[in-house]
N, C-alpha and C positions, 0 to 999 in steps of 0.2 A: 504494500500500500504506500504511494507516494505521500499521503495526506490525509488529513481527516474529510474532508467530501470524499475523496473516491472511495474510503471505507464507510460513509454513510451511504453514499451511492450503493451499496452492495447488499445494504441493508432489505427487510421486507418495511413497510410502508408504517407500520407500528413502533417498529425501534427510529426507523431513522425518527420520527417526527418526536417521539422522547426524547431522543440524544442531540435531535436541532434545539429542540427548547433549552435543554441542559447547558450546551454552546452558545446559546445566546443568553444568556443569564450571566455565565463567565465573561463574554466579551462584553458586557455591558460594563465590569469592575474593571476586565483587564484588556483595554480594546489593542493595547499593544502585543497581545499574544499572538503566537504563528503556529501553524498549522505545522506537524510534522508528528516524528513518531520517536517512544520511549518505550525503551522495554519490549520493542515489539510492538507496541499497539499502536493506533490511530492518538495521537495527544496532541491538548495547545502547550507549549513551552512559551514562557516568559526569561527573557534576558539570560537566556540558552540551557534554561532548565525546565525540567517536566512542570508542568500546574495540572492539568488534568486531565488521567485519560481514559480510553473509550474502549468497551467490549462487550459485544455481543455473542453469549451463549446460546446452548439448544431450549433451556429452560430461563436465560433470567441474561439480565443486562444489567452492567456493571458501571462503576465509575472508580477510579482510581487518581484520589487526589496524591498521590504518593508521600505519604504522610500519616503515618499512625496517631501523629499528634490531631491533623486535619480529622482524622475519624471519631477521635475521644470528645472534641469539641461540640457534634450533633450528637452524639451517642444517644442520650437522653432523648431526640426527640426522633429516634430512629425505631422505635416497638412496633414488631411485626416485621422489620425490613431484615434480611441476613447479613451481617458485617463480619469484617475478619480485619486484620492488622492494617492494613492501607485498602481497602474493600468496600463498597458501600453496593448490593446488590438490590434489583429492583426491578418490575415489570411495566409493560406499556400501563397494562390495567391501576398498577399502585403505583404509582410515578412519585418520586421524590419530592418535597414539599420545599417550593422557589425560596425560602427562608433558609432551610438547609444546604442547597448548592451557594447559596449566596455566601454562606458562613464555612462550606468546607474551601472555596474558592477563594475568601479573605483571608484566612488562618494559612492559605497555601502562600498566597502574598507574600504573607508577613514574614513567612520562612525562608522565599527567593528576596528580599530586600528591595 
């Protein structure tokens, strides 16, 4: 994947329009972010580090603010959703709540300076 569009491009119609929302909520805080990949996956990096990125599974879709600290921040407002160390997993149908990308994508900020 060159980029996050061509890995959304790839998507089925359900995840991409999750993970555009999700993207546009990031570039809203961070409009200076670019599009490229971390880790393997579709990410936006800021000032040439990971901020957030992007995977789609067979059963659930992901966000990866690379930051275990960035995860413990919503933790609390995360019941029901499955998390793991830098994880935040989630379906079209139970979409992540614009509060919470807003605050795993500030705490990510705070840690690229």
């Amino acid at each position: 994947m060159a980029d996050v569009d061509d890995y959304f491009a790839s998507l089925d119609a359900p995840a991409r329009d999750a993970f555009a929302h999700i993207r546009a909520l990031a570039e809203e805080l961070a409009p200076a972010a670019e599009q490229g990949l971390s880790y393997g996956m579709a990410a936006l990096r800021l000032k040439g580090k990971p901020l957030l990125g992007f995977k789609a599974a067979k059963d659930h879709l992901a966000v990866f603010p690379f930051s275990p600290a960035a995860v413990d921040v919503v933790r609390d407002r995360l019941a029901g959703f499955s998390l793991s160390k830098g994880t935040v997993r989630f379906t079209p149908d139970a979409p992540l709540p614009d509060d919470v990308v807003r605050d795993l994508v500030r705490q990510r900020m705070g840690e690229i300076g």
